[in-house]
LOKE-243703 format. One line per 4 residues: their letters; for each residue x, y, z of N, C-alpha, C. Coordinates in steps of 0.05 Angstrom, whole numbers, plus 5000, padded with zeros to 4 digits. Example, Ala and Ser with C-alpha at 12.3 -4.5 7.8 and 13.67 -1.06 7.14 Angstrom:
BEGIN
as> 5264:4886:5156:5246:4910:5156:5264:4934:5156; 5257:4955:5142:5273:4979:5143:5258:5001:5157 $
END
This chain:
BEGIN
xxxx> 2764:8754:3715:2741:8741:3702:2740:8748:3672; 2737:8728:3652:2728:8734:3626:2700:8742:3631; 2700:8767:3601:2672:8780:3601:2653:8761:3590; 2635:8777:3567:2615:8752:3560:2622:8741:3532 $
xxxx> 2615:8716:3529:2611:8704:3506:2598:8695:3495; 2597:8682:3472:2580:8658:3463:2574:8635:3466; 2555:8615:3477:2560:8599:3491:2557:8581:3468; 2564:8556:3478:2563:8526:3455:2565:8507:3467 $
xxxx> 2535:8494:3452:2531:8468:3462:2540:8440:3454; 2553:8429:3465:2569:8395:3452:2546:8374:3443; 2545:8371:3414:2532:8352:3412:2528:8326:3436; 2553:8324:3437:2564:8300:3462:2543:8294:3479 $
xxxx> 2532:8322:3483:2522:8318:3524:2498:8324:3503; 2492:8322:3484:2458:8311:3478:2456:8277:3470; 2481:8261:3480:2477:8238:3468:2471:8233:3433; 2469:8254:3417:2453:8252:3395:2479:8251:3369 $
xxxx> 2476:8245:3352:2487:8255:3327:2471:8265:3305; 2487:8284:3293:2467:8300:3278:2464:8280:3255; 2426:8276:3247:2429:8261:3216:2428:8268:3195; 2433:8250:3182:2448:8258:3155:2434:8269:3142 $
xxxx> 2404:8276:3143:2379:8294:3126:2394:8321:3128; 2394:8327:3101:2397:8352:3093:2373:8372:3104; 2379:8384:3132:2355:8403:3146:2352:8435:3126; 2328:8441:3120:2334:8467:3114:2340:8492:3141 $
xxxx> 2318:8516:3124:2337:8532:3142:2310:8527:3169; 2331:8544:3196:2315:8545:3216:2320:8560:3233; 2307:8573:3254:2310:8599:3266:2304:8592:3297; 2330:8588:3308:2321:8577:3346:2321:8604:3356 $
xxxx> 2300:8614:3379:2304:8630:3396:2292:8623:3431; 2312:8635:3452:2309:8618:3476:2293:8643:3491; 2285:8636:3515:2276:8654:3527:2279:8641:3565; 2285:8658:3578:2291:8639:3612:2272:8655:3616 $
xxxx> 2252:8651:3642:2234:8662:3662:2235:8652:3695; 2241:8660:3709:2236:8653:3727:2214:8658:3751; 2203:8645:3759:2176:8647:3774:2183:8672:3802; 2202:8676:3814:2203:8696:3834:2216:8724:3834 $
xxxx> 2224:8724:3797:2213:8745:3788:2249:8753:3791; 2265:8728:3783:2300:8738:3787:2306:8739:3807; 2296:8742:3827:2306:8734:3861:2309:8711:3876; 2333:8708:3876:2329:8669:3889:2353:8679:3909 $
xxxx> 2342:8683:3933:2359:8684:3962:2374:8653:3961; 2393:8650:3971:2408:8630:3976:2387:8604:3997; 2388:8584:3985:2374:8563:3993:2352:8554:3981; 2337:8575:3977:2308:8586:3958:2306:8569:3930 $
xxxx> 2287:8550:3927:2282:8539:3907:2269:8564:3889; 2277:8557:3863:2260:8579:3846:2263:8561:3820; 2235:8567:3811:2219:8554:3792:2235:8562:3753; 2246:8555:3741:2254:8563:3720:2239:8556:3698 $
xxxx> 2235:8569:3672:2221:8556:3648:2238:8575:3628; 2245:8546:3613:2263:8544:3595:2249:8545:3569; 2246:8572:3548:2225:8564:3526:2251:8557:3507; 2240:8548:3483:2255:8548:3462:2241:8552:3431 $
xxxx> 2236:8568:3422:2223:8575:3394:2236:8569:3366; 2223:8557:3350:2230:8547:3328:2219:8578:3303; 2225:8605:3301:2218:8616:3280:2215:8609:3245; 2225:8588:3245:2219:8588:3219:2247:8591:3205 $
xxxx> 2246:8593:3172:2225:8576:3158:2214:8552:3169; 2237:8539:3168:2234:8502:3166:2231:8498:3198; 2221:8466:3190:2223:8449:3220:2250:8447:3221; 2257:8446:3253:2279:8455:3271:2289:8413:3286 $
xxxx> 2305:8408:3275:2308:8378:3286:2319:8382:3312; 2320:8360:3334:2319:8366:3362:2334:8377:3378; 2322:8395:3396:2327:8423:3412:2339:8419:3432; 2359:8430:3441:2362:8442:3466:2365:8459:3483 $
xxxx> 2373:8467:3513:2377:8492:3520:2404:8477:3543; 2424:8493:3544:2449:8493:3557:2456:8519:3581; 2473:8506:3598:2485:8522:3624:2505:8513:3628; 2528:8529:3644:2539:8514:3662:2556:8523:3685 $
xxxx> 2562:8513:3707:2563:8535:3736:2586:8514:3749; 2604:8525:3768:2627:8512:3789:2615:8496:3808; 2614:8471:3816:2610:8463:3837:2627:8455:3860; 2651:8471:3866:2667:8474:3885:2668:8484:3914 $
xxxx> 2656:8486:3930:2654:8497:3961:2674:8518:3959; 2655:8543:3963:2672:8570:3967:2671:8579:3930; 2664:8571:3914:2665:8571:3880:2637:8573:3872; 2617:8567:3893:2585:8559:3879:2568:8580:3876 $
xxxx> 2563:8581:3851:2538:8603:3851:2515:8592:3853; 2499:8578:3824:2481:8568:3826:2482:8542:3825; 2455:8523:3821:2451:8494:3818:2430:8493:3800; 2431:8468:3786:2404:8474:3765:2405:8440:3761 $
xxxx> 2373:8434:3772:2365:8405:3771:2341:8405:3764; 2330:8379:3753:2306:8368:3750:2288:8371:3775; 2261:8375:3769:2242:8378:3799:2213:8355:3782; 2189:8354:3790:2173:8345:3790:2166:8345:3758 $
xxxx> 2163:8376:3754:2152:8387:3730:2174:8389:3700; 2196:8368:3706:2219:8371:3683:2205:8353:3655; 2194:8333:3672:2190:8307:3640:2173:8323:3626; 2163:8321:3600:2185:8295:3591:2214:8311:3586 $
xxxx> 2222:8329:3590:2246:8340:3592:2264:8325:3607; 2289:8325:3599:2312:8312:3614:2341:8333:3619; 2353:8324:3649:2364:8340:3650:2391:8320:3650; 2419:8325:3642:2441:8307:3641:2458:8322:3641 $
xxxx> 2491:8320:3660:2502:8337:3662:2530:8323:3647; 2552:8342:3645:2577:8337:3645:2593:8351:3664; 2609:8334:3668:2639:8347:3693:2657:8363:3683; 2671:8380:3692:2701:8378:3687:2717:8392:3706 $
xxxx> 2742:8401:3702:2753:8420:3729:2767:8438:3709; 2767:8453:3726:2787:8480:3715:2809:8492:3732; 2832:8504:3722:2855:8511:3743:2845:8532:3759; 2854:8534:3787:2870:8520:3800:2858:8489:3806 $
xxxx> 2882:8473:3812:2866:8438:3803:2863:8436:3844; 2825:8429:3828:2814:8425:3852:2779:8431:3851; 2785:8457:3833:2762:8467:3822:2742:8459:3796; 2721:8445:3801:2707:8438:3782:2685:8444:3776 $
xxxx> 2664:8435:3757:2636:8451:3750:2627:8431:3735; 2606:8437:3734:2578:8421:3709:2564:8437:3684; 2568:8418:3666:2551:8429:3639:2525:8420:3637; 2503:8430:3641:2479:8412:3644:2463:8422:3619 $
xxxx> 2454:8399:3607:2443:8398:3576:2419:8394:3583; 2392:8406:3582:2370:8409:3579:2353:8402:3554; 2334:8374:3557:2328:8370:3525:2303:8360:3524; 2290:8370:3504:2256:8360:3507:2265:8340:3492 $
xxxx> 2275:8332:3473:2269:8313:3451:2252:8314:3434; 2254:8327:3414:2238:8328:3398:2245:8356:3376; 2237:8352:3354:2230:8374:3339:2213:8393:3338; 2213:8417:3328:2203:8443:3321:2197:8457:3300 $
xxxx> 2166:8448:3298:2159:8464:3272:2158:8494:3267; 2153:8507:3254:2156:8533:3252:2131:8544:3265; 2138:8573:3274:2115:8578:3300:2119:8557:3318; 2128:8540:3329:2122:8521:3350:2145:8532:3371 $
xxxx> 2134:8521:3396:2157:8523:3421:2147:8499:3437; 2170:8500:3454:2168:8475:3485:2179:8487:3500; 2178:8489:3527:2180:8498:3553:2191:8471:3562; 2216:8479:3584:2224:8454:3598:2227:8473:3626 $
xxxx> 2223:8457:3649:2214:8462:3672:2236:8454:3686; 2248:8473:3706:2273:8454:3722:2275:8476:3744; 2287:8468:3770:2296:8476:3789:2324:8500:3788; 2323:8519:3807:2351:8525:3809:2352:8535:3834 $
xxxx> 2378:8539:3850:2383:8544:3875:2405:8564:3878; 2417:8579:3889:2440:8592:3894:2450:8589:3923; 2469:8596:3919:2498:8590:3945:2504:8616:3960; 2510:8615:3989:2517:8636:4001:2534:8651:3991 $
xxxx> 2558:8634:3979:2584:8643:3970:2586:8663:3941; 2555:8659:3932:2555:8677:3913:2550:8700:3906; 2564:8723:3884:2554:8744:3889:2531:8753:3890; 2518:8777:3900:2497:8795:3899:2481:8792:3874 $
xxxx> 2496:8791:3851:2481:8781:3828:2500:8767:3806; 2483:8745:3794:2502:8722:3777:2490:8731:3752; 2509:8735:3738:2499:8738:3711:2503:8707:3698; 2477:8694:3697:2481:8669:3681:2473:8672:3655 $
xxxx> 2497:8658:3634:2481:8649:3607:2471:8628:3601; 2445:8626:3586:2437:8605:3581:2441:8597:3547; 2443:8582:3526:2445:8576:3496:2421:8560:3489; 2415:8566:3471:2391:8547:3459:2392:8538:3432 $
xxxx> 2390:8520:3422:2396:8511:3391:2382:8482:3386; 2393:8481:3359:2387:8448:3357:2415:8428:3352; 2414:8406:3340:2431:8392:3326:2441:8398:3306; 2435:8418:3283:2443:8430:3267:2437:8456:3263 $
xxxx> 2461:8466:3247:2469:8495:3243:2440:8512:3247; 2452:8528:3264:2418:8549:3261:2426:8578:3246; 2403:8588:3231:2412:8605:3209:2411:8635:3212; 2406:8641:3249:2414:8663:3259:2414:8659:3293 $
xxxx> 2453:8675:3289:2459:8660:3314:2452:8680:3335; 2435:8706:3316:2431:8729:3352:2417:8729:3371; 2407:8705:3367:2384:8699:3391:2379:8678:3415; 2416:8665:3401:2416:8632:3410:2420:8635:3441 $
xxxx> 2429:8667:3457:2441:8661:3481:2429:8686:3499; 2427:8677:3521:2409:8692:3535:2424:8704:3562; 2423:8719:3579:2445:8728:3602:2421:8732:3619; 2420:8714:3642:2396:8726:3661:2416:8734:3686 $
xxxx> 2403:8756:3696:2411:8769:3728:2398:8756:3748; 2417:8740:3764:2397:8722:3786:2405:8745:3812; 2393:8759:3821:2401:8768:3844:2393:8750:3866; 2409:8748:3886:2416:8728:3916:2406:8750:3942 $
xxxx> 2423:8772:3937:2414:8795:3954:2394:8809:3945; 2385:8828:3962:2367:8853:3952:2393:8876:3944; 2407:8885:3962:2428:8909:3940:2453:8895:3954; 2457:8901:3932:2501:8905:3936:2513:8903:3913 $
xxxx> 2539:8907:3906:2559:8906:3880:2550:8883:3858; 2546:8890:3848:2544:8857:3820:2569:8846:3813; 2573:8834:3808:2597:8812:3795:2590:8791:3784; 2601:8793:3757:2594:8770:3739:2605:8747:3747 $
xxxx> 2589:8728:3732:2605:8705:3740:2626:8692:3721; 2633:8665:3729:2651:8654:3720:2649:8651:3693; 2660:8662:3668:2653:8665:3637:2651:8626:3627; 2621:8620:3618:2611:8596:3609:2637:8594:3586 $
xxxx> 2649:8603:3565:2669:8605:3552:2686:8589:3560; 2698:8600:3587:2718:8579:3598:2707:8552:3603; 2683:8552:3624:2670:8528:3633:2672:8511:3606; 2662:8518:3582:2651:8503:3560:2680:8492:3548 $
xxxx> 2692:8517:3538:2718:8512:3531:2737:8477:3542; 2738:8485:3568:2747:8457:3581:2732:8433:3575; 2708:8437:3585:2688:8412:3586:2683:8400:3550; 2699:8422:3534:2706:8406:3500:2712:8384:3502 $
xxxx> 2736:8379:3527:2749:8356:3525:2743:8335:3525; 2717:8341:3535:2705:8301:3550:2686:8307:3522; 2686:8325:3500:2670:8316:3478:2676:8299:3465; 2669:8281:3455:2660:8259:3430:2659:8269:3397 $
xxxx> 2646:8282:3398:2647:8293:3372:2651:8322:3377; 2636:8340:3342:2646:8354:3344:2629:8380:3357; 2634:8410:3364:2624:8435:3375:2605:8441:3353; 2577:8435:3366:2557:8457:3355:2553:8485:3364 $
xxxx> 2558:8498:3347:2567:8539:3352:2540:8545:3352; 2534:8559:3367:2508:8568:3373:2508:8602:3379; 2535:8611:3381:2537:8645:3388:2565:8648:3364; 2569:8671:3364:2595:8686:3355:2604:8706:3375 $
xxxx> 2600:8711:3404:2604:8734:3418:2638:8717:3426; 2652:8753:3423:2686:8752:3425:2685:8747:3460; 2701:8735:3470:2715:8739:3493:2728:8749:3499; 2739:8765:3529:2747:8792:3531:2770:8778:3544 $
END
């Protein structure tokens, strides 16, 4: 397993291109919560809220928050979909596979639409589930940013512990690095950098 990284989000899978307004500066920070308090037994719907904070200075042009997990039988950790409480948030994924060929996963781009004034935040609401097949505990990352450069990247990425079980061994999961890395390919344009963390 690669250790942790920095995650990055593809313009691509926000549909968006960045515009040509010269943005000043701006300060994204993310935050995950989950309603059952990090415990999601396998099957178990559990409630997620996705914040995203605009610190300042400037208004922050439009936000998102990023994941992304294997969807392979015998490969699945988690799932992460839209539920009742997503709009106006949208949730849109990308595919790809990774070796050995057979094995694939989803990048799912999380997006209120909209901008962020300073002091301001939005919460996006979404589902998540976990798989038998997964370990005791998933270390998922989540990224948060906008369409353009943000002017401190230590806050852009977040690592939550989903524990499945009550005790046993932890094992990380599959490094988003790789996931992201591949899923470059089906990008369109170019990688918005949202971390600097090395890969191991």
């Amino acid at each position: 397993m690669i250790g942790r990284f920095a995650i990055v989000l593809l313009p691509a899978l926000v549909g968006l291109v960045a515009p040509s307004t010269a943005w000043a500066l701006h300060d994204i920070a993310g935050r995950v919560e989950i309603a059952s308090g990090n415990f999601v037994p396998p099957g178990t719907l559990a409630r997620v809220a996705l914040i995203i904070t605009n610190h300042g200075p400037d208004t922050a042009p439009i936000v998102l928050a990023g994941t992304g997990y294997l969807t392979t039988l015998g490969h699945r950790t988690i799932e992460l979909f839209p539920t009742d409480e997503t709009p106006p948030c949208v949730v849109q994924y990308t595919d790809f596979s990774v070796p050995p060929p057979g094995i694939s996963g989803l990048v799912a781009s999380i997006k209120p639409f909209q901008e962020l004034g300073p002091g301001e935040s939005v919460t996006c609401i979404v589902g998540l589930i976990t798989y038998p097949e997964a370990p005791a505990t998933i270390f998922q990352e989540f990224g948060f940013g906008s369409i353009i450069d943000d002017s401190n990247l230590d806050n852009n990425t977040v690592i939550v512990p989903i524990h499945t079980r009550v005790a046993a061994v932890t094992v990380p999961s599959l490094s988003m690095l790789a996931l992201l890395a591949l899923a470059s390919g089906l990008a369109s344009f170019g990688f918005l950098a949202l971390g600097k963390g090395e890969p191991k």
